[in-house]
C-alpha positions as CSV (number, residue, x, y, z in Angstrom):
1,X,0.0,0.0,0.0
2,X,3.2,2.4,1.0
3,X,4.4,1.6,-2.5
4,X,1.4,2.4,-4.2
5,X,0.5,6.1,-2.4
6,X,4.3,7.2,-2.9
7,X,4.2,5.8,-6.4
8,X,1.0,8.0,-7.4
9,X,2.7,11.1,-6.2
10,X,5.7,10.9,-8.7
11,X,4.5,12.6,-11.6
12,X,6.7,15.5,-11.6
13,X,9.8,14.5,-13.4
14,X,13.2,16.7,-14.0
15,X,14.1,15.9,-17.8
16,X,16.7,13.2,-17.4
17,X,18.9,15.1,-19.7
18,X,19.4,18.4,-17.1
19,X,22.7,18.9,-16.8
20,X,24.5,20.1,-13.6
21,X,27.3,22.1,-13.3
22,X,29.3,23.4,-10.1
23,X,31.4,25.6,-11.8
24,X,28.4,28.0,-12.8
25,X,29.6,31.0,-10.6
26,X,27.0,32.9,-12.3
27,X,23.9,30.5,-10.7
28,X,25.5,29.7,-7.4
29,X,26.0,33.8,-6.8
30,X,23.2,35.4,-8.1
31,X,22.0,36.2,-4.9
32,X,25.2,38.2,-3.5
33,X,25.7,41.8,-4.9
34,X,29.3,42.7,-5.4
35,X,30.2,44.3,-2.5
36,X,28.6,40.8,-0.4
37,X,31.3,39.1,-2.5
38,X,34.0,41.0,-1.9
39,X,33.3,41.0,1.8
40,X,33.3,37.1,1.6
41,X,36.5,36.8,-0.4
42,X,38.2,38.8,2.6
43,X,36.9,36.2,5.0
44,X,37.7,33.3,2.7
45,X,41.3,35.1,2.4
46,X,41.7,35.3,6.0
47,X,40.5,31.9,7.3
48,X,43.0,30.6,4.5
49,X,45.8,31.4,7.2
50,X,46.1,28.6,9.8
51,X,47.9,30.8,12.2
52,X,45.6,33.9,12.3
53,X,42.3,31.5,12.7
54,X,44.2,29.8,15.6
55,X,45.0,33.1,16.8
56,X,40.6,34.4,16.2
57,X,39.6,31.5,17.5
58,X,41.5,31.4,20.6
59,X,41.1,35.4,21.3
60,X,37.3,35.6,20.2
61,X,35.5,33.9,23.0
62,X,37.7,35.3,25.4
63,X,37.1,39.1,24.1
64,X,33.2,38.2,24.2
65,X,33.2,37.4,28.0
66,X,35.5,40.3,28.6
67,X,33.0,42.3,26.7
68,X,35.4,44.0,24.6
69,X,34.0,45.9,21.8
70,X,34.6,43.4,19.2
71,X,30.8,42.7,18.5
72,X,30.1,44.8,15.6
73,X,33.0,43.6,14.1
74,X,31.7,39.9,14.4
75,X,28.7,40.8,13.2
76,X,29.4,42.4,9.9
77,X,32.2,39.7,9.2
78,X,31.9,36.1,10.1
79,X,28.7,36.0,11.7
80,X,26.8,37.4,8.3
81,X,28.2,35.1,6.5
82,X,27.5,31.6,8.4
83,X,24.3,33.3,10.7
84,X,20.9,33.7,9.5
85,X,20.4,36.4,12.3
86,X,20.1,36.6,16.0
87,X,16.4,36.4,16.4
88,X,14.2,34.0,14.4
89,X,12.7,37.6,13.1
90,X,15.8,38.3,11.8
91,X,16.6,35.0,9.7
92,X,12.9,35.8,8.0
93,X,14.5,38.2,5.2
94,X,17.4,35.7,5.1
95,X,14.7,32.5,4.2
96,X,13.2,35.2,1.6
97,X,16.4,35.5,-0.6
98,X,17.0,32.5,-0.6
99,X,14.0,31.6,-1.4
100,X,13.9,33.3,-4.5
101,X,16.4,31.5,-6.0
102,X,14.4,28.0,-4.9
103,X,16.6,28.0,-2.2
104,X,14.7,26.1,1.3
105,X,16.0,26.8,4.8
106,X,16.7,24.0,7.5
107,X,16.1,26.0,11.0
108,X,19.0,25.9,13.4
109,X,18.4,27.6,17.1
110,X,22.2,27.8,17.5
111,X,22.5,28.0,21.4
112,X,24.1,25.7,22.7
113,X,23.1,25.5,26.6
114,X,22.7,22.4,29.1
115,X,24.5,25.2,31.8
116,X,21.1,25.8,33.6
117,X,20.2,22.1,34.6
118,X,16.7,21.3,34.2
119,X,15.2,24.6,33.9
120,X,17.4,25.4,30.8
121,X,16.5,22.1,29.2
122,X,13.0,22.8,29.6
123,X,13.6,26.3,28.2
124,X,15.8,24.6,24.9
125,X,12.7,22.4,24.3
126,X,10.3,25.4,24.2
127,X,12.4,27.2,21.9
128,X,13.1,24.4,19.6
129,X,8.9,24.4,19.4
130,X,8.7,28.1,19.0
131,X,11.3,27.4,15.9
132,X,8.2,24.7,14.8
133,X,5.7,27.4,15.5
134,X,7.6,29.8,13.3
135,X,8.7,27.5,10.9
136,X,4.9,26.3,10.1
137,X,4.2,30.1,9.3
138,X,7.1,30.3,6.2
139,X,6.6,28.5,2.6
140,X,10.3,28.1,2.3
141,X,11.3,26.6,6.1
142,X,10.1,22.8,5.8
143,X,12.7,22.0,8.4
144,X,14.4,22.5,11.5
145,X,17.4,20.8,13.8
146,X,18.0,20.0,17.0
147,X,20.9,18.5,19.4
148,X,19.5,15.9,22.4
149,X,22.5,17.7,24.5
150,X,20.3,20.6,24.5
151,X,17.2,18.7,26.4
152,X,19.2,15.7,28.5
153,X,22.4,16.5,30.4
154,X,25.7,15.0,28.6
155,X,26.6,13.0,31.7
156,X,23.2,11.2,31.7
157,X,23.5,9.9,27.9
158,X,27.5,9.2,28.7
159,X,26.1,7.1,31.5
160,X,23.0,5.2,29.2
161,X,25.9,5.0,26.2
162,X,28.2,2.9,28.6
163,X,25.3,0.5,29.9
164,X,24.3,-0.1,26.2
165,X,27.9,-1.0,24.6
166,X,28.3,-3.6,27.4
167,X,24.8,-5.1,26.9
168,X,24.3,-8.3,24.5
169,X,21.9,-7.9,21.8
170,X,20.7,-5.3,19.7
171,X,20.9,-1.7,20.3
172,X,17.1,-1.4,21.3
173,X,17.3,-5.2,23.6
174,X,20.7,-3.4,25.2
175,X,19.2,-0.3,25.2
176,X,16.0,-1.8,27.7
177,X,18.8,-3.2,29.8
178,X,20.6,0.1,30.4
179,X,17.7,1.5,31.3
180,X,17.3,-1.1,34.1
181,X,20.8,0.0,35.5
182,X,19.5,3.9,36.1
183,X,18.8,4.5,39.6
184,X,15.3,5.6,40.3
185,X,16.5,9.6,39.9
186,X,18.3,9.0,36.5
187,X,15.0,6.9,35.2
188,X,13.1,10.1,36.3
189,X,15.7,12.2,34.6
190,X,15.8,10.3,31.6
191,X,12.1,9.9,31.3
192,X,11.9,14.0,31.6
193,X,13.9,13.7,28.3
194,X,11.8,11.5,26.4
195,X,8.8,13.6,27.1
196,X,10.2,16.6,25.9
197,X,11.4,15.1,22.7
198,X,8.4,13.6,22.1
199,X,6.3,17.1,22.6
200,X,8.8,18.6,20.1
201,X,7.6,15.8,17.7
202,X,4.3,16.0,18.2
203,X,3.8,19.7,17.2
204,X,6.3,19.0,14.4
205,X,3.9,16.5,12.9
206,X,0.8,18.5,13.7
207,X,3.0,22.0,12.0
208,X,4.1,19.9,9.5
209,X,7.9,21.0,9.7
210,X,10.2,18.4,9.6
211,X,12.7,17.3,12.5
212,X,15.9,16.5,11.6
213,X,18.0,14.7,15.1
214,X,21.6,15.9,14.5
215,X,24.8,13.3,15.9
216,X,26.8,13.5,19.0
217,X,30.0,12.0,19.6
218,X,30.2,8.5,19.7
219,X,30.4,7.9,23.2
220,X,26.9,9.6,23.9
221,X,25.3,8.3,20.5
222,X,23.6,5.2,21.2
223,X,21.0,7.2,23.0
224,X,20.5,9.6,20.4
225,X,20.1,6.7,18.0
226,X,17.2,5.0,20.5
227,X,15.1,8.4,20.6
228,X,15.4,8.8,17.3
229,X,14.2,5.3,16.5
230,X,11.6,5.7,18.7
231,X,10.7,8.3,17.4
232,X,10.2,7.3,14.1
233,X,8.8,4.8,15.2
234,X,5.8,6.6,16.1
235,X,5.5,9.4,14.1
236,X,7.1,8.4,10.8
237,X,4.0,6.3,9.7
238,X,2.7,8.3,6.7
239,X,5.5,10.5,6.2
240,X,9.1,11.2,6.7
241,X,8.8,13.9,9.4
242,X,11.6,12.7,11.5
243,X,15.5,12.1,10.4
244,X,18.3,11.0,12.8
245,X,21.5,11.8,11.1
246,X,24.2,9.4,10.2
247,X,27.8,10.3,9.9
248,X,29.9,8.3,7.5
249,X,33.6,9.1,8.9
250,X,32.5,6.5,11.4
251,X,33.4,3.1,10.1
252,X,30.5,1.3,11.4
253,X,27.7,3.6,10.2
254,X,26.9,2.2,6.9
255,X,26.5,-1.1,8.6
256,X,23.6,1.2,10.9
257,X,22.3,2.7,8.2
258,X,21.1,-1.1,6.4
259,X,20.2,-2.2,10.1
260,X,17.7,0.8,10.8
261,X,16.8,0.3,7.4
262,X,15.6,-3.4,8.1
263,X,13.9,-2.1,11.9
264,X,12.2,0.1,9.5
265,X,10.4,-2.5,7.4
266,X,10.0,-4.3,10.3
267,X,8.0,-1.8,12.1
268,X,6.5,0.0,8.9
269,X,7.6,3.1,9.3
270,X,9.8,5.6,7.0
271,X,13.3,5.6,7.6
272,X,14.5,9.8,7.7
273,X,18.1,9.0,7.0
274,X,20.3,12.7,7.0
275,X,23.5,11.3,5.7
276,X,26.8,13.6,6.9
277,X,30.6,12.5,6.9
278,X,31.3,13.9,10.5
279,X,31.8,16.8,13.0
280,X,33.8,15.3,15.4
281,X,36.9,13.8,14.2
282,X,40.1,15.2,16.0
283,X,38.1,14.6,18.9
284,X,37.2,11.2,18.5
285,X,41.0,10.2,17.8
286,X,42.0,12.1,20.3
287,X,39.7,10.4,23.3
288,X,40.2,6.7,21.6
289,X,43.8,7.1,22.1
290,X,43.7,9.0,25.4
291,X,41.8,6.2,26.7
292,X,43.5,3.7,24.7
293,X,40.0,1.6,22.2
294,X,40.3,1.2,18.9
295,X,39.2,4.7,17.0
296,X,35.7,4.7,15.7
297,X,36.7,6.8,12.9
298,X,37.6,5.4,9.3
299,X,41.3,5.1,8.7
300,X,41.3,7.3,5.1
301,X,38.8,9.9,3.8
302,X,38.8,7.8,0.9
303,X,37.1,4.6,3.1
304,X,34.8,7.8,4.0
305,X,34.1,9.0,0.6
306,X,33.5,5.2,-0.3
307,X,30.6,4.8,2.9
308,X,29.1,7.9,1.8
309,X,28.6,7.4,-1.2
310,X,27.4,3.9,-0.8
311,X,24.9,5.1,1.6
312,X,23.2,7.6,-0.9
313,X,23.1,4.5,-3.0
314,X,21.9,2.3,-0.4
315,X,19.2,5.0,0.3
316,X,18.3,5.5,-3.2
317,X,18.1,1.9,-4.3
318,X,15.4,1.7,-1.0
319,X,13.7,4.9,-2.1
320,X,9.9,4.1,-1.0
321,X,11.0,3.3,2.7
322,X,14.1,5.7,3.2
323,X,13.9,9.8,3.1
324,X,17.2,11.0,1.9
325,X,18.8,14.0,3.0
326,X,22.8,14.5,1.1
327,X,24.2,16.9,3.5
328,X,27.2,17.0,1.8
329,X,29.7,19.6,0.5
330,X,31.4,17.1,-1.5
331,X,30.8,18.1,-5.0
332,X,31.1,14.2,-6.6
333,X,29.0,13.4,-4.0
334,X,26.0,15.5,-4.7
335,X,26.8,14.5,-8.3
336,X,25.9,11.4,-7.8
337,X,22.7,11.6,-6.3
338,X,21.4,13.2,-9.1
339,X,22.9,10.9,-11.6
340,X,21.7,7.9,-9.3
341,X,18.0,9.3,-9.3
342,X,18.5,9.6,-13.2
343,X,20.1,6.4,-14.1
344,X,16.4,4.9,-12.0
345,X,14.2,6.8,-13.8
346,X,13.4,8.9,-10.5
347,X,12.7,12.7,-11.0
348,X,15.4,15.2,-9.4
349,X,12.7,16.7,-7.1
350,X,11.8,13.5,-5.7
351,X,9.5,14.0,-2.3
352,X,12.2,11.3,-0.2
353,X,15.4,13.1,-1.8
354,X,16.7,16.5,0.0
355,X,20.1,17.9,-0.3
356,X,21.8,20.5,2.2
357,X,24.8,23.0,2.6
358,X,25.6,24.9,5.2
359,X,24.3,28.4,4.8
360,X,27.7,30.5,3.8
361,X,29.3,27.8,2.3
362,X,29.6,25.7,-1.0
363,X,26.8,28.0,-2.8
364,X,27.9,26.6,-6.2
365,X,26.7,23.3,-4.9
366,X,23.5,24.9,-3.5
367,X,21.9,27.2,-6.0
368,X,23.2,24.8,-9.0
369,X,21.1,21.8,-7.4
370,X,17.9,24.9,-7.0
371,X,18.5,25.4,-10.9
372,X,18.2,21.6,-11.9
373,X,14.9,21.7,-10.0
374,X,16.1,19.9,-6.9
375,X,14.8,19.8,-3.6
376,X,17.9,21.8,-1.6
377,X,18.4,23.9,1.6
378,X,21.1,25.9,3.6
379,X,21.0,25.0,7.2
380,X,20.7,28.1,8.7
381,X,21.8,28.8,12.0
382,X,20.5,31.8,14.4
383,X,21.1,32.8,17.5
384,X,22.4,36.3,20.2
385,X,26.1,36.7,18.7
386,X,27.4,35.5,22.0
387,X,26.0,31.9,22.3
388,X,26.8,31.5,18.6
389,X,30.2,32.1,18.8
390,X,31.1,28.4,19.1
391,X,29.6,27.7,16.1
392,X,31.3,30.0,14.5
393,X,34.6,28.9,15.7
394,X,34.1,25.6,14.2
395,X,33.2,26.9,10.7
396,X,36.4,29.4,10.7
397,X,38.2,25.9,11.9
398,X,36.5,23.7,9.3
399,X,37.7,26.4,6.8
400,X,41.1,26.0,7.9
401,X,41.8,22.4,8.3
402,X,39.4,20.7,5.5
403,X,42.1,20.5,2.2
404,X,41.0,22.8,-0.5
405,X,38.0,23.9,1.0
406,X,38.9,27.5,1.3
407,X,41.1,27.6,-2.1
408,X,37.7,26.0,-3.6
409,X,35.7,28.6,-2.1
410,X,38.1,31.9,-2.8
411,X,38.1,30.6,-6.5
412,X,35.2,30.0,-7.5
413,X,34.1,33.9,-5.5
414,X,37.6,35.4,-7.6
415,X,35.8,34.0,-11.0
416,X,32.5,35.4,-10.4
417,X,33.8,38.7,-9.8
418,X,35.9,38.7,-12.5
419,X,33.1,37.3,-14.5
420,X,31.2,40.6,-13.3
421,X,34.2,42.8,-13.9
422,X,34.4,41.7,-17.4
423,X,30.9,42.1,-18.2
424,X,30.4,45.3,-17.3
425,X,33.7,46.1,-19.2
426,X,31.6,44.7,-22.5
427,X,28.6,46.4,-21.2
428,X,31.0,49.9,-21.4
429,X,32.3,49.6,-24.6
430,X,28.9,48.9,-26.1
């Protein structure tokens, strides 16, 4: 019957011929004026030098608590180019450009608490639903993310992590077990999460606005993976609504992906499958040989090239039970989707295939994927300048460390202003 509904929607097919191309600087700018562009080319120039964004990242935090007047500075630089704004208000006009190049916008409430106990995990669930409120209102916000560690305390999780990797079984049957071991106050405690994730769910089905469950590190993930299940379990019966995110620098995450895959069709729901290669890795090697276990990430970026890839195909080939997201700034990557979606006959705009960028970042990919006609987003962040500053410390880091990311980025900004330059040179002599 699943097969049947889904099938009767498809009847909005991309010619199979469209042809993509992520050198069009003219598409994947359109939406910056000059002066934007210039302004980004200085950042990109800047976070190209490994010393000086050791040297920001270190100072920046601390000038913010010593309120030094630094602020504005932020503001117009760094934050404008990764932030959507600090209010949701504020992100509005953001979602509206983008918007008119086809562009969607995945929600982000960039604070990052967990400081104020209880009471501020209470306080992160009702923004997280204000974010679903305000969401449902837009036509170009179908989604929006959140973090567990901003409703359940990090030590709890750490704690139901442990009891599940020494359980037999599989990850739900361990999962009952380490619940067992809680004393009465952490079962409370733990039980206070589940409700609020499950309000947050609730409205987002009733509103509409997709959920997407973004990964922790690995030694606080097996929880994450269980309320997300469960989740899905319950509200992922007509629809993809919910989507716990995978990330593929983790050798044994393609394996999860086929085993939530077959829980899925076991329990007849739709798998929401955001596939990412990872946000944690010098951390992960770090603590695996601090504590001396075998490192949970892959050996190569080629072996994590190869699992990403496989799990787009994975998720393709099991389109009608898996919603896709390809958060992915990998060009060949994204390429492939599409040409996986055309070598099956499947349109680019398919309902169960997304793709995301991050908003400031790999726009060639982004607005070159709106052209073709398919479904794409930025995930947009927002947030008071101060409690997004660690965010923005790992995008000036990312920038720094990831090879070629920032030579990618400067170049393909330097060709699109000289592609302006020398237009409006023809345009003079005409």
């Amino acid at each position: 019957m699943l097969s049947f509904i889904f099938a009767a929607k498809l009847f909005c097919y991309m010619d199979s011929n469209t042809v993509i191309s992520f050198d069009n600087t003219e598409n994947a700018f359109a939406y910056k004026s000059d002066g934007e562009l210039k302004k980004a080319r200085f950042l990109f120039s800047s976070m190209g030098h490994a010393w000086l964004v050791k040297l920001g990242t270190r100072f920046t935090p601390w000038a913010i608590r010593a309120r030094l007047p630094i602020k504005r500075i932020i503001r117009n630089t760094i934050f404008e180019q990764f932030v959507g704004g600090e209010t949701l208000e504020e992100t509005s006009a953001v979602a509206r450009h983008l918007g008119e190049y086809n562009v969607q916008v995945i929600l982000d409430y960039g604070v990052e608490g967990g400081e104020d106990g209880e009471t501020g995990f209470d306080h992160a669930r009702d923004e997280f639903i204000r974010v679903i409120e305000y969401a449902a209102t837009q036509p170009n916000i179908p989604f929006m993310s959140i973090k567990i560690t901003g409703i359940a305390r990090f030590g709890l999780l750490e704690k139901l992590d442990h009891s599940v990797d020494e359980s037999p079984g599989s990850l739900m049957k361990r999962y009952e077990q380490a619940v067992v071991s809680l004393s009465s106050e952490e079962k409370a405690e733990w039980q206070r999460v589940h409700e609020r994730l499950d309000l947050i769910c609730k409205i987002a089905v009733q509103k509409n606005v997709g959920v997407f469950i973004d990964a922790e590190e690995t030694w606080i993930q097996d929880p994450v993976d269980v309320l997300s299940f469960l989740m899905m379990d319950k509200y992922n019966r007509r629809k993809a609504i919910i989507y716990n995110t995978y990330q593929l620098y983790r050798h044994d995450r393609l394996a999860f992906l086929k085993d939530s895959y077959e829980a899925a069709e076991k329990r007849d729901f739709i798998l929401g499958a955001k596939l990412v290669r990872g946000a944690y890795m010098e951390k992960e090697r770090k603590r695996a040989k601090e504590l001396n276990y075998a490192s949970p990430i892959q050996a190569s970026k080629e072996t994590t090239d190869s699992d990403y890839n496989l799990a787009v195909k994975f998720c393709i080939d099991h389109i009608v039970r898996i919603a896709l997201v390809v958060a992915s700034h990998n060009e060949y990557s994204n390429l492939y989707a599409t040409d996986l979606l055309k070598q099956d006959g499947l349109p680019l705009n398919h309902e169960h295939v997304h793709f995301s960028q991050l908003y400031g970042m790999s726009d060639n990919i982004t607005f070159n994927l709106a052209k073709a006609g398919c479904h794409v987003s930025k995930y947009l962040p927002f947030g008071p300048l101060k409690d997004v500053v660690p965010y923005l410390m790992r995008r000036a880091q990312e920038n720094s460390s990831v090879a070629g990311q920032t030579g990618r980025e400067l170049a393909l900004i330097r060709k699109e202003l000289l592609r302006r330059n020398n237009k409006s040179q023809m345009a003079n002599l005409k």
